[in-house]
C-alpha positions as CSV (number, residue, x, y, z in Angstrom):
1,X,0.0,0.0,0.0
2,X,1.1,3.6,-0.9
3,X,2.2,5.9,2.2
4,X,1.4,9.5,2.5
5,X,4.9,10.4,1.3
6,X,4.0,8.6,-1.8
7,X,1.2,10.5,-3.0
8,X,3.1,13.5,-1.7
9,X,5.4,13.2,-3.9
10,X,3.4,12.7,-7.1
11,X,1.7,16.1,-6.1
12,X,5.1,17.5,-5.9
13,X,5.9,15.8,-9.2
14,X,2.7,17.0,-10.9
15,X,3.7,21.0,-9.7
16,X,6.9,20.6,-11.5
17,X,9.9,22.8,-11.6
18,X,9.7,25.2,-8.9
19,X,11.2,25.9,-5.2
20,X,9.4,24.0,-2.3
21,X,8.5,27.0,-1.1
22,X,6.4,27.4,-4.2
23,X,5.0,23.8,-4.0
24,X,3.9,24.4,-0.1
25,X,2.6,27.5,-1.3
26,X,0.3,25.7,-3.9
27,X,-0.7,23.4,-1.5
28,X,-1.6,25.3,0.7
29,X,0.3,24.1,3.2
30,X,3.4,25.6,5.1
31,X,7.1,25.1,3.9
32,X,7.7,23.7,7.2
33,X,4.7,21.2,7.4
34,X,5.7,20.4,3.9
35,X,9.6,19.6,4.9
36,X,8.2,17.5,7.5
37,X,6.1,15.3,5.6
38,X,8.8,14.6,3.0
39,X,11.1,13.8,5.0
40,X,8.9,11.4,7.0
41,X,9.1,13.3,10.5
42,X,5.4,14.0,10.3
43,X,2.8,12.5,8.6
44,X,0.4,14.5,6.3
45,X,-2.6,15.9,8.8
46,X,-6.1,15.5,7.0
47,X,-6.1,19.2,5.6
48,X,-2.8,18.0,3.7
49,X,-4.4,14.8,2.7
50,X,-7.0,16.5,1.1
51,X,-4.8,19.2,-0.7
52,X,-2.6,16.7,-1.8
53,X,-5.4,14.2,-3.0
54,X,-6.9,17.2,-4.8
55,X,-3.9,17.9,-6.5
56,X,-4.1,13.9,-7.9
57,X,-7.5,14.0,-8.5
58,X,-8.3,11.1,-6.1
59,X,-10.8,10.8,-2.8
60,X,-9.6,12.4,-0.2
61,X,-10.8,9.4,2.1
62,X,-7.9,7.2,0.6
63,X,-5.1,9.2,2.1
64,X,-6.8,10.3,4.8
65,X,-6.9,7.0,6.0
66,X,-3.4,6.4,4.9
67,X,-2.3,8.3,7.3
68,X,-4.3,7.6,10.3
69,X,-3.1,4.0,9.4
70,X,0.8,5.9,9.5
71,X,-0.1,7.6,12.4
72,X,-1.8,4.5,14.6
73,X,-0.2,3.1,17.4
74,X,-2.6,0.3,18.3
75,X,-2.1,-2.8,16.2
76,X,-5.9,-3.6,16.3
77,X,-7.1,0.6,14.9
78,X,-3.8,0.3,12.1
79,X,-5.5,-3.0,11.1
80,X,-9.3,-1.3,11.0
81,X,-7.5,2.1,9.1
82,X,-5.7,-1.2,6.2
83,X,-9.4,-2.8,5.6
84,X,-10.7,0.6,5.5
85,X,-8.5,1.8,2.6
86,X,-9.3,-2.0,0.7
87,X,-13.0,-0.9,0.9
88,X,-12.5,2.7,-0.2
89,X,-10.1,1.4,-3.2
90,X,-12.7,-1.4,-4.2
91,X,-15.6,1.4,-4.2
92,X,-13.3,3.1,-6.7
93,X,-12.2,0.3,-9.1
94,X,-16.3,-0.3,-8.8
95,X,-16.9,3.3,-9.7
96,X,-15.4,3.5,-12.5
97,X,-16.4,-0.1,-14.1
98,X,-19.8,1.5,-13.9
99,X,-18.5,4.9,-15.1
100,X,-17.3,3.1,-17.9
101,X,-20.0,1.3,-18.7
102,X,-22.6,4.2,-18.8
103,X,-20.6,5.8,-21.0
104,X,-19.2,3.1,-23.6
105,X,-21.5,3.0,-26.8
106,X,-23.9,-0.2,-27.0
107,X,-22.6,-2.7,-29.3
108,X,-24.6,-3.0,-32.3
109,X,-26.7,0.2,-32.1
110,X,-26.5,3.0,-34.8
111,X,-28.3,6.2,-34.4
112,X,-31.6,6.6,-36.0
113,X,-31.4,8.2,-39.3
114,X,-33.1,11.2,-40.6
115,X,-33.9,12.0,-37.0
């Protein structure tokens, strides 16, 4: 499974060229906050998550709960925040198969003519 630093850094990768300072900046996060998450002294608080997942276009529950799993002590919660991040990834895959499906053309069908 991905860790916060992960998607992180494909937000980072996404802003391209520019100082951190910039990238914190875009985030809207602090330079310092955004040191600390990089360097893996802090984990990503749930405002981060959810400028970072907005940045990568993704639900902001997945890295939420990618760092509460980071951040739990408890064996038992770390397991709970794990089958909690399956679920949200399998409503996702299931989202888009749907998506997907609404939007592909039925085999076969031809639009009426002279319509």
């Amino acid at each position: 499974m991905k860790l916060t630093v992960d998607y992180l850094q494909e937000a980072l990768e996404m802003l391209g060229d520019m100082p951190d300072a910039k990238k914190a900046e875009a985030l809207k996060i602090s330079k310092q906050a955004l040191s600390g998450y990089k360097s893996g002294r802090n984990v990503m608080d749930d405002y981060a998550c959810i400028m970072v997942a907005n940045k990568l276009n993704l639900d902001p529950l997945e890295i939420i709960a990618a760092a509460n799993m980071e951040r739990e002590k408890s064996f038992e919660k770390k397991e709970f925040w794990a089958d909690f991040r399956k679920k949200i990834g399998a409503l996702a895959v299931a989202g888009l198969m749907v998506l997907t499906t609404l939007m592909s053309p039925v085999e076969g069908s031809k639009a009426p003519s002279g319509v």
